[in-house]
N, C-alpha and C positions, 0 to 999 in steps of 0.2 A: 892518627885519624886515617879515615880511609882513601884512597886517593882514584877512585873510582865513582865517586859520589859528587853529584851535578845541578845547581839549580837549573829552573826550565828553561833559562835561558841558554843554558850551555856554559855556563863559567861553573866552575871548579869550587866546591866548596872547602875549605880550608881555614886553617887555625885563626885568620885575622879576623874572617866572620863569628867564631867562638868567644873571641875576646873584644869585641865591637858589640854581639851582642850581651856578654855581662856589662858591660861601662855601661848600657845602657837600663838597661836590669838594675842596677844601685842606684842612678840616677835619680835626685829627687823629683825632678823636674817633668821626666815622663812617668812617674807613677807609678810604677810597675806595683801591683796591689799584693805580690808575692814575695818581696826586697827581704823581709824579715826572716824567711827560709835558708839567704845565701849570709846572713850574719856569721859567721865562722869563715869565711871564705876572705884570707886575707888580701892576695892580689891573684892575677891572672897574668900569665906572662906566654907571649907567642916565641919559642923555638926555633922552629922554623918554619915553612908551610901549613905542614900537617901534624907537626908537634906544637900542644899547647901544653903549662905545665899548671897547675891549680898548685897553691899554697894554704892551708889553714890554719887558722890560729890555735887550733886545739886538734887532739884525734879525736874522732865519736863515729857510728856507725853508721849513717847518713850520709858521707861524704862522697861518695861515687853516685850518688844520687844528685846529690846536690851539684855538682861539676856535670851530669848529663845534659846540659845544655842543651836545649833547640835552637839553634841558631837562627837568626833572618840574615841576609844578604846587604855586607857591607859596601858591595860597591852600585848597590839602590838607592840607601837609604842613609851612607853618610852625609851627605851634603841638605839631608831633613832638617828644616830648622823645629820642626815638632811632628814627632810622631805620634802622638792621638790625633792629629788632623790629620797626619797624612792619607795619598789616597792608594798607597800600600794598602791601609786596612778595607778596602773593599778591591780593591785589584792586585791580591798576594802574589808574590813569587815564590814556592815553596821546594823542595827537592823527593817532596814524596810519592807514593805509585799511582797518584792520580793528581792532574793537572786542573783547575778553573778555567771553566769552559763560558759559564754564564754564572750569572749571581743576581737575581731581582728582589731586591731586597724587599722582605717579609711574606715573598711566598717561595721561591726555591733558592738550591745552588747547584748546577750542572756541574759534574767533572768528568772527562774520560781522562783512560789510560796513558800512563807517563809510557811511554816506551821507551826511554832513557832509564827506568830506575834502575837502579844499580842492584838490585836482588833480583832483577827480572821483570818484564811486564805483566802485569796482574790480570786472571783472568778474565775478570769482568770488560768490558768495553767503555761501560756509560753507570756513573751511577747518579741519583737525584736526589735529592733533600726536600722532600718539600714540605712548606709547615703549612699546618691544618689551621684555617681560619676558626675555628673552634671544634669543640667535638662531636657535633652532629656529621659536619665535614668528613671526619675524620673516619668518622664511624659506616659512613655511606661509602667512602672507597674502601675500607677493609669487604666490607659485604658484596660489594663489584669487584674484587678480587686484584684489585690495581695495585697493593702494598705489597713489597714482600718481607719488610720487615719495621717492625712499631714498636722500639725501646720507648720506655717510663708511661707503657697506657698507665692513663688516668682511671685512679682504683673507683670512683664514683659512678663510672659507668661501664665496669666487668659485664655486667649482667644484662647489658643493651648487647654484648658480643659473644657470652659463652654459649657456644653448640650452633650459634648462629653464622659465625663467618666458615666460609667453605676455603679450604686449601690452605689453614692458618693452624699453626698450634700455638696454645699458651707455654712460654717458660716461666717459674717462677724463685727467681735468684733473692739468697738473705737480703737483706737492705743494708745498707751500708750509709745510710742517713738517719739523721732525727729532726725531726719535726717540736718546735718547743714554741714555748709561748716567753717572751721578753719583758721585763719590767725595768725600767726607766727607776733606777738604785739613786739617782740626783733626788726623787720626789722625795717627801717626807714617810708617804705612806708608806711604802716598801722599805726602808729602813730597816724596819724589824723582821728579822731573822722568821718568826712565828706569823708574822703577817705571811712573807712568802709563801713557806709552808701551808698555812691554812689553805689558801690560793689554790694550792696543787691537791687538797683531799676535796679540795670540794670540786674538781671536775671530774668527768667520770671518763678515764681512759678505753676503759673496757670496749664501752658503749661507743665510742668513737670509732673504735678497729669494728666493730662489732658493724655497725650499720652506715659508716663511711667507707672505710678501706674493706667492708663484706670480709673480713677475716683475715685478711693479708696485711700482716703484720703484728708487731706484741709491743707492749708497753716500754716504752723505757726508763732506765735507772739513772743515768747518766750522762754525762759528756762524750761517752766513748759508744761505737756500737759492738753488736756481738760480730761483725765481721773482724773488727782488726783482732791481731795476739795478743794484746794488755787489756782488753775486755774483763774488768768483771763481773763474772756471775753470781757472783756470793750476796752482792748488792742490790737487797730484794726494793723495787720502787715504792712509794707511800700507796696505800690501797687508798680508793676512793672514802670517803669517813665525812661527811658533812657535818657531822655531829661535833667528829675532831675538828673539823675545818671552825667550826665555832667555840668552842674550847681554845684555843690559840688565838682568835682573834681578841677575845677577853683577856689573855691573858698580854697581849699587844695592847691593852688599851682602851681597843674598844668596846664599842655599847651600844645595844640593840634598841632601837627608840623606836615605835610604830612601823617595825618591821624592816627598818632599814640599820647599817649598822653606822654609827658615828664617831666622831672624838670632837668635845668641842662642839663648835657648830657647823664642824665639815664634814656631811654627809661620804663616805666609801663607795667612791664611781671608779670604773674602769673605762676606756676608750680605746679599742682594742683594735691597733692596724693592723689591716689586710689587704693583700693583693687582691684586687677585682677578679682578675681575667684570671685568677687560679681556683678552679671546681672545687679541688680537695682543700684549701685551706677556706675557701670565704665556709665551705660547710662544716667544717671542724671547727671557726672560728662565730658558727652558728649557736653549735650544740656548746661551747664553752660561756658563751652569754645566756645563754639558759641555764646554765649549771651555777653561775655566781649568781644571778639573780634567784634562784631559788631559795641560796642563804640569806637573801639580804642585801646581796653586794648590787650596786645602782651599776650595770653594768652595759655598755653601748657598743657594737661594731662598726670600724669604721673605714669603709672600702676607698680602696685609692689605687691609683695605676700606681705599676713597679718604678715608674723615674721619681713620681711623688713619695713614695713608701721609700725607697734608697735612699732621698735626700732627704731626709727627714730622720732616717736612721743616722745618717754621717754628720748631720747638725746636731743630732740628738736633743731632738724637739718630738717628743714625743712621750707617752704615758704607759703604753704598753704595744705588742706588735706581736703577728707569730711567722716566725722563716725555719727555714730548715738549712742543717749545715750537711754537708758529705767528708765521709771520711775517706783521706787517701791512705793511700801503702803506709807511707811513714807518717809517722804518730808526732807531729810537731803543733800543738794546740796553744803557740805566743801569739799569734794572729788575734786570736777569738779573745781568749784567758789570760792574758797577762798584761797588768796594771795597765800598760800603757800598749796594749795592741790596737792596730786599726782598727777591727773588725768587734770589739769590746764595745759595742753600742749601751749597752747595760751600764758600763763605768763600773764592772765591779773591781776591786782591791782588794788584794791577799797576797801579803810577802811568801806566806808559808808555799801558795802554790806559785808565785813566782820564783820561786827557788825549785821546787819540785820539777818545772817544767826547766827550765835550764839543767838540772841535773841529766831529769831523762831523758832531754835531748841527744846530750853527748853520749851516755853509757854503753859498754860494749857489750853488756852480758847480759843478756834480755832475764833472765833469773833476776838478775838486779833492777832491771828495768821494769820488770812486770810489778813489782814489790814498790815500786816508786808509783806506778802508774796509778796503780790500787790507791795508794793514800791521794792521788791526785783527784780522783774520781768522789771517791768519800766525803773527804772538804768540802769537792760542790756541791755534791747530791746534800748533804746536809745543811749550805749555806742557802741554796736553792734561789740564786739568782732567775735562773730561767726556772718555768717550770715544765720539766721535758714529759712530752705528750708521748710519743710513738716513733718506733723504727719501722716504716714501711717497707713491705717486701717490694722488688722490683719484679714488675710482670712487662715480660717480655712477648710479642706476638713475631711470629716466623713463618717462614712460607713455608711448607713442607717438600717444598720442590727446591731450597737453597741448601745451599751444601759449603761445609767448612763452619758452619758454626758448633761452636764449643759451649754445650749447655752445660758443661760442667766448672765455667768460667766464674769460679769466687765471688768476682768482683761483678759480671752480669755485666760486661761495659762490652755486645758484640759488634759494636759503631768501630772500634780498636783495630779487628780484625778483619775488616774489609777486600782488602789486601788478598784476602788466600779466599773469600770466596768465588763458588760460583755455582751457574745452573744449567742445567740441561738442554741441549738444542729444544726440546718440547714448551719448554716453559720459560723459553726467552720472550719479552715484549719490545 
């Protein structure tokens, strides 16, 4: 490690911190919602200061990734009897090139410049975060010229801003997310393989990107989006088919009674959670209760704030929902897809892909890897637990007066690079 590097305090960051914070990273107790990433990671052992050594149970290609550690500061927060209460997490100690200045929680977070950082003080002075009580908010200080910079604008109101805001350009970076709809695989209804399916010809994707996201973004096929390398494109998604969408639900079973479809004497309803306070999904999850009700299907939205809609996903009390996942650098999908991950709100099971994904986990030779991934992708898109809506493009707004941003960034994450910006004596505020 490096022995130049400092929290803000002035103590010395060092190997004991790296290994204080994986013990607590495994730890059942504090939760770490990411534990399942460091599975391969057999022990951690301190050296000495600034030598930590990682040990793993297997090779796989991941591994320097996975040992990159962010450390927190163990002479703060060992004597923490729990850290989710603690008040670390709103009064951090961090060692990076800007320091917490102010934090009022849920409208900004102030930082200026570390001038300790060990790569140098950054040139900015003062940076601020502040969140938009909603998007008229939002939309009236881009026009007053106050922002200089507005990652993940909301695609629902492009066209309240384009040609309209002065001293702003639009970037628009691939998406590296997908937006899906979830079905609750406990119920009886969804059971069937051709049931889900149906589900997915009968909404209309097109029409979603089309007059939701105005164009920005494309359908998707899969688990996987086209940003990462195991993407595949061969994987054409089910075209919208209402017709199919009712063809499949016959052949599932059901039966079309006075316009509604049944089995039995249980009417075909959906209950479809949604986050309130999010624009682009309550209207995606608008035009998708339009689209099942058109076939038949008894289908209802049902808006709930995000602590409501999490806990309700985690108890898995629920019938259906629609969230969006992001995909990182490394391609590790046991979280989400395997039998028994956290984040498998669905409950779905498949030995076949639980094996898949432990395989591609470890693999060295992406040739090999890509050829696993593929059959990964297949499985689902064909078992079709979720049914995946759209990979939304990321539009990003910029000042035209900041400098150091790299619009040629893959990933569109220019919150990252902070660090190397800056602006001109003119266009300081």
């Amino acid at each position: 490690m490096r022995k130049d590097v400092k929290w803000w305090d002035g103590t010395p960051v060092t190997a004991h911190d790296v290994k204080f914070t994986y013990d607590k990273m495994i730890d059942p107790d504090v939760g770490y919602p990411h534990r399942a990433s460091l599975r391969y990671i057999e022990s951690v052992e301190v050296i000495d200061d600034y030598t930590v050594k990682f040990t793993f149970k297997k090779v796989y290609a991941d591994g320097l990734l996975d040992s990159g550690i962010m450390p927190i500061p163990k002479h703060i927060l060992e004597n923490e009897k729990d850290l989710r209460t603690s008040e670390f997490n709103t009064e951090p100690i961090g060692n990076g090139p800007f320091r917490l200045k102010k934090w009022v929680e849920g409208k900004y977070i102030e930082l200026v410049a570390n001038p300790d950082f060990y790569l140098g003080r950054p040139p900015l002075d003062r940076i601020v975060f502040w969140f938009a009580p909603n998007a008229e908010a939002l939309i009236y200080e881009m026009k007053k010229n106050r922002l200089d910079l507005v990652p993940d604008f909301p695609h629902t109101y492009i066209k309240e801003v384009t040609g309209k805001v002065k001293d702003m350009k639009l970037i628009e970076f691939p998406g590296n997310s997908y937006t899906y709809i979830g079905w609750n695989l406990k119920n009886d209804k969804y059971k069937s393989k051709e049931t889900r399916q149906a589900l997915l010809y009968a909404v209309n994707r097109e029409k979603i990107i089309k007059n939701i996201l105005h164009g920005y973004g494309e359908v998707s096929n899969g688990p996987l989006t086209p940003s990462t390398w195991a993407f595949d494109s061969e994987l054409k998604p089910l075209p919208y088919d209402p017709k199919k969408a009712e063809e499949l639900l016959k052949q599932a079973g059901w039966k079309k009674k006075q316009g509604r479809w049944v089995k039995g004497k249980k009417i075909f309803s959906v209950e479809l959670l949604v986050e309130k306070d999010d624009p682009v999904k309550m209207a995606v999850g608008k035009s998708v209760v339009k689209d099942l009700n058109a076939i038949g299907i008894k289908a209802k939205l049902v808006p709930v704030d995000v602590f409501t809609l999490l806990q309700k996903l985690l108890q898995r009390k629920f019938d259906a929902y629609i969230l969006s996942w992001t995909m990182e650098d490394r391609i590790d999908p046991a979280g989400v897809w395997s039998s028994n991950g956290m984040y498998n709100f669905v409950s779905y099971k498949n030995p076949t892909v639980d094996s898949l994904i432990e395989h591609g986990t470890v693999v060295l030779d992406r040739r090999e890897g890509k050829d696993i991934w593929k059959e990964f992708q297949r499985i689902i898109a064909e078992d079709a637990p979720y049914a995946f809506l759209f990979v939304p493009h990321k539009l990003t707004f910029v000042s035209i007066f900041l400098q150091g941003a790299d619009e040629k960034d893959k990933r569109g994450n220019l919150i990252a690079a902070l660090d190397r910006y800056w602006l001109p004596q003119t266009a300081r505020k």
